[in-house]
Backbone as CSV, one residue per row, in Angstrom:
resi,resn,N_x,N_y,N_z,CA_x,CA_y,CA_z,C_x,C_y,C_z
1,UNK,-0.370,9.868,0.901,0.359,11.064,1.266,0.504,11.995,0.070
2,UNK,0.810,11.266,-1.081,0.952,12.085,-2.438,-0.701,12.898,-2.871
3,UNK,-1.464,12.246,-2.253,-2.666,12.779,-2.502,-2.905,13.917,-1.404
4,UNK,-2.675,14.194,-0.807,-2.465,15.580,0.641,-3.825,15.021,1.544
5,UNK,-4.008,13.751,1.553,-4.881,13.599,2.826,-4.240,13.091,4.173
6,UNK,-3.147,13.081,4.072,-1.908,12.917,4.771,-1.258,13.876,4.871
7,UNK,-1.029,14.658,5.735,-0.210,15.847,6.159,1.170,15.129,6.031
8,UNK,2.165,15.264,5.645,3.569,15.190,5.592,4.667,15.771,6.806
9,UNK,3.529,17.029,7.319,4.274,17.791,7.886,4.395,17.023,9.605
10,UNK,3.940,15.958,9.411,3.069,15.293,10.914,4.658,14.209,10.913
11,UNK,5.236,14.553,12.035,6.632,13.888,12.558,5.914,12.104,12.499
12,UNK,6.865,11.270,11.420,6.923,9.877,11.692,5.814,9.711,11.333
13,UNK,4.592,10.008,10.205,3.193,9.690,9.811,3.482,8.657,9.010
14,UNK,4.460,8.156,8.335,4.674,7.354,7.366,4.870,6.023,8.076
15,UNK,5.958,6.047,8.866,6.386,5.507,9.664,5.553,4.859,10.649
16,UNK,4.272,5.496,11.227,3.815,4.616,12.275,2.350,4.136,11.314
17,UNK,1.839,5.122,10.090,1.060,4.052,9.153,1.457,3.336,8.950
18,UNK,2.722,3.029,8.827,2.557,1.542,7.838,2.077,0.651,9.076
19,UNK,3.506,0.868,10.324,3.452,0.218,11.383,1.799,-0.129,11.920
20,UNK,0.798,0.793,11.603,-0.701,0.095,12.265,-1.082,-0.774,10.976
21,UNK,-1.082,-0.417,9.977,-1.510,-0.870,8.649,-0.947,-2.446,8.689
22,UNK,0.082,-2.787,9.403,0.666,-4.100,9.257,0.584,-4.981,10.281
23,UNK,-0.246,-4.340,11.361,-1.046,-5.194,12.300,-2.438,-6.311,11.955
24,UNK,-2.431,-7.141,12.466,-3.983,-8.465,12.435,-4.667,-8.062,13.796
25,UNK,-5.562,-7.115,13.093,-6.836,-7.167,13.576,-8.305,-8.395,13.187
26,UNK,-8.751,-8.421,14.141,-10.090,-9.623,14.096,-10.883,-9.283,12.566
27,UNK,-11.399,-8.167,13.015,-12.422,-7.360,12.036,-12.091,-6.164,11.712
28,UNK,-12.674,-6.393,10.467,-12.122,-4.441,9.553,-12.920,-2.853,10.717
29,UNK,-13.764,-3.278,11.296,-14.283,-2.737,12.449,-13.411,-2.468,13.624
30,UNK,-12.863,-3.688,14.164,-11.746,-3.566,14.906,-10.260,-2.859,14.589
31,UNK,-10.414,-2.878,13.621,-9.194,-2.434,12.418,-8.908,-0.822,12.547
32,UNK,-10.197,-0.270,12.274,-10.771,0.912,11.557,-10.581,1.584,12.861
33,UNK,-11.353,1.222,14.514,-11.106,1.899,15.562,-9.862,2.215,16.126
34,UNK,-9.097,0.878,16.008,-7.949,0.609,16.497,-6.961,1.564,15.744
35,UNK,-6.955,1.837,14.298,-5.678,2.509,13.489,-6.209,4.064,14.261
36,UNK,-7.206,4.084,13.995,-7.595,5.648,14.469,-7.432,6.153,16.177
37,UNK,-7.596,5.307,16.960,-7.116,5.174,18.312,-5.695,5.304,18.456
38,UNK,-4.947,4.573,17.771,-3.131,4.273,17.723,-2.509,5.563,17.144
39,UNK,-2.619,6.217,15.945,-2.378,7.468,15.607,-3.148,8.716,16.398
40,UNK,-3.689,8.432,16.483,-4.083,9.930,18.448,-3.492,9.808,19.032
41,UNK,-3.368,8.683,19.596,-2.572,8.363,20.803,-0.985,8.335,20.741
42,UNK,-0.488,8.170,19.487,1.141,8.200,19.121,1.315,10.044,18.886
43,UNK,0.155,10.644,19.107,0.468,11.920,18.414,0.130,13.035,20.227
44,UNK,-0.768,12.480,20.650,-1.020,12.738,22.173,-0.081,12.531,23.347
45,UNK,0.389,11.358,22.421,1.566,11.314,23.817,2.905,11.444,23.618
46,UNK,3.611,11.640,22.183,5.018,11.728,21.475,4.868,13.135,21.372
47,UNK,4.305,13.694,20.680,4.207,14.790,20.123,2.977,15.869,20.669
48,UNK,2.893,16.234,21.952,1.399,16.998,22.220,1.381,18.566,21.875
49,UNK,2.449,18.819,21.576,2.141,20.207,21.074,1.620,20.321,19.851
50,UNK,1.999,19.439,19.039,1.649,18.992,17.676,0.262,18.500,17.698
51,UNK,-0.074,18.007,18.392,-1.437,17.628,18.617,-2.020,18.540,19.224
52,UNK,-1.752,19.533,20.109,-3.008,20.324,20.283,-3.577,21.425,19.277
53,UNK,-2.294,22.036,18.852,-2.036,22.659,17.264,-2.400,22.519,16.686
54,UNK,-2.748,21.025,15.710,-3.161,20.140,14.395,-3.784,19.189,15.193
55,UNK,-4.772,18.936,15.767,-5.654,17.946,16.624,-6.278,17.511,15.122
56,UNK,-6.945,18.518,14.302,-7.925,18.294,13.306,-7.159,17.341,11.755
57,UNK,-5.824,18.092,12.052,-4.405,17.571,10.784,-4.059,15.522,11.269
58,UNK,-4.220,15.495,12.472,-3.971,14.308,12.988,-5.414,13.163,13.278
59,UNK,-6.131,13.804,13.474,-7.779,12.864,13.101,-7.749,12.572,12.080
60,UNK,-7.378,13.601,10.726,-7.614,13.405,9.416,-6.909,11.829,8.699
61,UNK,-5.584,12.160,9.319,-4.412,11.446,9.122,-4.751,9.628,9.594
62,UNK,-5.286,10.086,10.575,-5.875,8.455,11.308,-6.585,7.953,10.664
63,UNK,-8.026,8.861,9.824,-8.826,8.240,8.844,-8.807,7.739,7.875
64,UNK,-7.663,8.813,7.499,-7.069,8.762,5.986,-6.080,6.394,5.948
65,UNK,-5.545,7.050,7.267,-4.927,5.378,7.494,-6.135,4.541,7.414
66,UNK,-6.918,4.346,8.362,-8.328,3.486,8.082,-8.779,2.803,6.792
67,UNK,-8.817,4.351,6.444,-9.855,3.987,4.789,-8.318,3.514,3.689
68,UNK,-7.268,3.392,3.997,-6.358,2.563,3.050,-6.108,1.294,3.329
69,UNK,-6.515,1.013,4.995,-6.627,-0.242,5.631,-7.735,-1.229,4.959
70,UNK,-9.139,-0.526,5.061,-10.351,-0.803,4.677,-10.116,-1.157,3.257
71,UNK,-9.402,-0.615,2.433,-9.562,-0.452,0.753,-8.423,-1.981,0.513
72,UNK,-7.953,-2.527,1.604,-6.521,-3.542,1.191,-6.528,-4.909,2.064
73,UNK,-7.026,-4.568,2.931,-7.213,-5.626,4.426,-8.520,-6.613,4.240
74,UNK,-8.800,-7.760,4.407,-10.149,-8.420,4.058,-9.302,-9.579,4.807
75,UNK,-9.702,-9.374,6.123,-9.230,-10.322,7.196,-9.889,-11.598,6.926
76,UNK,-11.349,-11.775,6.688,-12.068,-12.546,6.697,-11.902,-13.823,5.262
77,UNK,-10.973,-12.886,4.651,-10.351,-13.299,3.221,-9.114,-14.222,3.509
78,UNK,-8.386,-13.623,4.005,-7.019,-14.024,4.312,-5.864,-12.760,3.639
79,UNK,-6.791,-11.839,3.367,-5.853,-10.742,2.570,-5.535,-9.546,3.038
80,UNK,-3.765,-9.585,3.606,-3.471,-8.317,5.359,-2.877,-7.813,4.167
81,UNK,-2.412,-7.346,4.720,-0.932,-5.661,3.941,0.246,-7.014,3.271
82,UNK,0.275,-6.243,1.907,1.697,-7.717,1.890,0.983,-8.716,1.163
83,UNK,-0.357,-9.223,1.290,-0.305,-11.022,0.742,-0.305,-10.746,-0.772
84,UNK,-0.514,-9.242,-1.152,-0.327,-9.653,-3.124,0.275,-8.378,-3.544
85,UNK,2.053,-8.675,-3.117,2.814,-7.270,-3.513,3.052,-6.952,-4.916
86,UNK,3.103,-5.859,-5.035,3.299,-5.065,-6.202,4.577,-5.877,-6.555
87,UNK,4.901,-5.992,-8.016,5.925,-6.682,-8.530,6.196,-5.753,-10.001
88,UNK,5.773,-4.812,-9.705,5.825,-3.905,-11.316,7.225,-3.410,-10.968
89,UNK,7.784,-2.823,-9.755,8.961,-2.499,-10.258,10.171,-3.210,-9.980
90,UNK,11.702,-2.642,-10.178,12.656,-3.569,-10.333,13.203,-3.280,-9.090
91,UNK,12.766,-2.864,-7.886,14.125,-2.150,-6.510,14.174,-3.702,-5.788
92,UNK,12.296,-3.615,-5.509,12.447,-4.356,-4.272,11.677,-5.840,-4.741
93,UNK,11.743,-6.030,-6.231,10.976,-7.538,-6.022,11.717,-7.138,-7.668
94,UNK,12.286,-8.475,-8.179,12.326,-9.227,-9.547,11.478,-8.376,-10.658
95,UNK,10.439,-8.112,-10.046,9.483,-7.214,-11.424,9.271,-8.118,-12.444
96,UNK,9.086,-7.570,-13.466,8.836,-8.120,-14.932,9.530,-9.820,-15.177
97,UNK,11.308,-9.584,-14.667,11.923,-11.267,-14.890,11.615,-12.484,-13.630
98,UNK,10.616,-11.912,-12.195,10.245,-12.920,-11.886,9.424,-14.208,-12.836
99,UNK,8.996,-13.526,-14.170,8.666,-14.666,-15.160,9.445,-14.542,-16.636
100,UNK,9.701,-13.493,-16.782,10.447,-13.339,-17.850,11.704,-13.566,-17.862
101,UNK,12.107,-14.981,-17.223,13.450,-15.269,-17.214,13.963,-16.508,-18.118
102,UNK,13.026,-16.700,-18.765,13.632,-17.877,-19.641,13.403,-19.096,-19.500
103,UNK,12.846,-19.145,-18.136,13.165,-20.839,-17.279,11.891,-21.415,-17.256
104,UNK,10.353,-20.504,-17.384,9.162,-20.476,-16.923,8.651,-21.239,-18.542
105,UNK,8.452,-22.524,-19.173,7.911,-23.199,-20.344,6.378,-23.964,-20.136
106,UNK,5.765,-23.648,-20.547,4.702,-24.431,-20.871,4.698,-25.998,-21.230
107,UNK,3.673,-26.338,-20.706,3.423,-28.020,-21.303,4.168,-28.318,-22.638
108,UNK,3.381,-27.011,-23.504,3.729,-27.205,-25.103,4.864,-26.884,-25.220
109,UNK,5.735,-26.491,-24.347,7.348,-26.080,-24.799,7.541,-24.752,-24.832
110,UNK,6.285,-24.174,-24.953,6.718,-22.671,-25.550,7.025,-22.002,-23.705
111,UNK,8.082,-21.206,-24.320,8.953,-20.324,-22.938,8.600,-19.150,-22.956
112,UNK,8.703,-18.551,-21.618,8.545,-16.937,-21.608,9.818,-16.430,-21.609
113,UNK,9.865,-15.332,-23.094,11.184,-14.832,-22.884,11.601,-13.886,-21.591
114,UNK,12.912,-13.877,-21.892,13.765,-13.145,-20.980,13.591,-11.930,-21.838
115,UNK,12.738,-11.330,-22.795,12.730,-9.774,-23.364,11.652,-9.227,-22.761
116,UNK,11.704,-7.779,-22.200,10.523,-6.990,-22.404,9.836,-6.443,-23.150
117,UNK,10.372,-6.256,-24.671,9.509,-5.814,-25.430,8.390,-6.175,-25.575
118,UNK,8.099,-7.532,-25.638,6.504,-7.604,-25.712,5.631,-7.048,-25.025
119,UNK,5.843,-6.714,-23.565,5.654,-6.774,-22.845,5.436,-5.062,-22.554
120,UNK,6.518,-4.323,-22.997,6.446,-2.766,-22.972,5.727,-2.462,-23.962
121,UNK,5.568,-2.778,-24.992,4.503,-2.308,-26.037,3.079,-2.738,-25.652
122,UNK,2.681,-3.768,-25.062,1.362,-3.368,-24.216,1.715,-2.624,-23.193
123,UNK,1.938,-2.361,-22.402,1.925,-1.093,-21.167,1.902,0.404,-22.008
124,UNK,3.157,0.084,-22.913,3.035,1.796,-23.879,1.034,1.540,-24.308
125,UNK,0.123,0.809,-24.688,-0.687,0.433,-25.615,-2.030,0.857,-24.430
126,UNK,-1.811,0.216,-23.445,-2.853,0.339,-22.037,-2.406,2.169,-22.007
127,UNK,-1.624,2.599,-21.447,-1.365,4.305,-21.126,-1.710,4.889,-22.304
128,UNK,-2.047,4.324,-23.551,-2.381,5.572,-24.698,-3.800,5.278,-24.700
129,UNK,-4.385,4.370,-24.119,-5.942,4.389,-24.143,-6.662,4.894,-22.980
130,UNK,-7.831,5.661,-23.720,-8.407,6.589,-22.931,-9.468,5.643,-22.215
131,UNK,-9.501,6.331,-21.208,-9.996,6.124,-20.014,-11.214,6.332,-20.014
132,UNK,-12.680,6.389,-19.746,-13.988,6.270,-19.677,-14.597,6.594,-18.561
C-alpha cells in the first residue's frame, strides 16, 4: 500500500487483503485466481459504485494482492502468511529479547546478553553500507 499499487482510497482494501492473503489454497495457481476473484467480487457486490468508477483501481488492487501472496505463500513448502513472523519490532512479538534475555547459554556457558548494543551497532553498520 505504501508503495501506491494499492489504492488506499478503496473502502476495507487492507482489511479484506490480509483476510484472502490468510487463506490455504491447494496451489499458488489456485491462490493467484482465487485472491483476484475474492477482491472483484467483495468490491462488485459491497461497494458497486466504487467498482464501476475504479473497475481498473480494483483489478489493480487484486493483483497487486496476488503477487504479495505469490512473493510469501509456498504451499507446497509448508510456508502460508505467518509461518516466519517478523520479530524485529517490539509491539507485537518480544523482538530483539525473544533471545536477548539472559536465559538463552550455550553448551560452553557463554549467554546471550540481555543488552542491545551489540546488536545495534551492527544494524547502525548494515544501514551505512552501500548497497550494489
Amino acid at each position: 500500500m505504501s508503495g501506491g499499487q494499492i489504492s488506499t482510497d478503496l473502502p476495507y482494501i487492507r482489511k479484506k487483503a490480509v483476510e484472502v492473503l490468510k487463506v490455504s489454497y491447494p496451489t499458488r495457481d489456485a491462490a493467484q485466481k482465487s485472491i483476484v476473484a475474492e477482491i472483484d467480487k467483495f468490491y462488485r457486490t459491497n461497494y458497486p459504485a466504487i467498482y464501476q468508477a475504479r473497475r481498473a483501481v480494483v483489478e489493480q488492487a487484486g493483483a497487486e494482492v496476488a503477487r504479495i501472496y505469490l512473493r510469501n505463500v509456498f504451499p507446497d513448502m509448508r510456508v502460508t502468511w505467518g509461518t516466519h513472523p517478523n520479530n524485529i519490532g517490539h509491539n507485537d512479538s518480544p523482538g530483539c529479547f525473544r533471545c536477548h534475555d539472559g536465559s538463552h547459554t550455550s553448551a560452553d556457558g557463554q549467554t546471550i546478553p540481555n543488552t542491545v548494543r551489540p546488536a545495534m551497532r551492527f544494524w547502525q553498520r548494515v544501514r551505512r553500507t552501500p548497497r550494489s
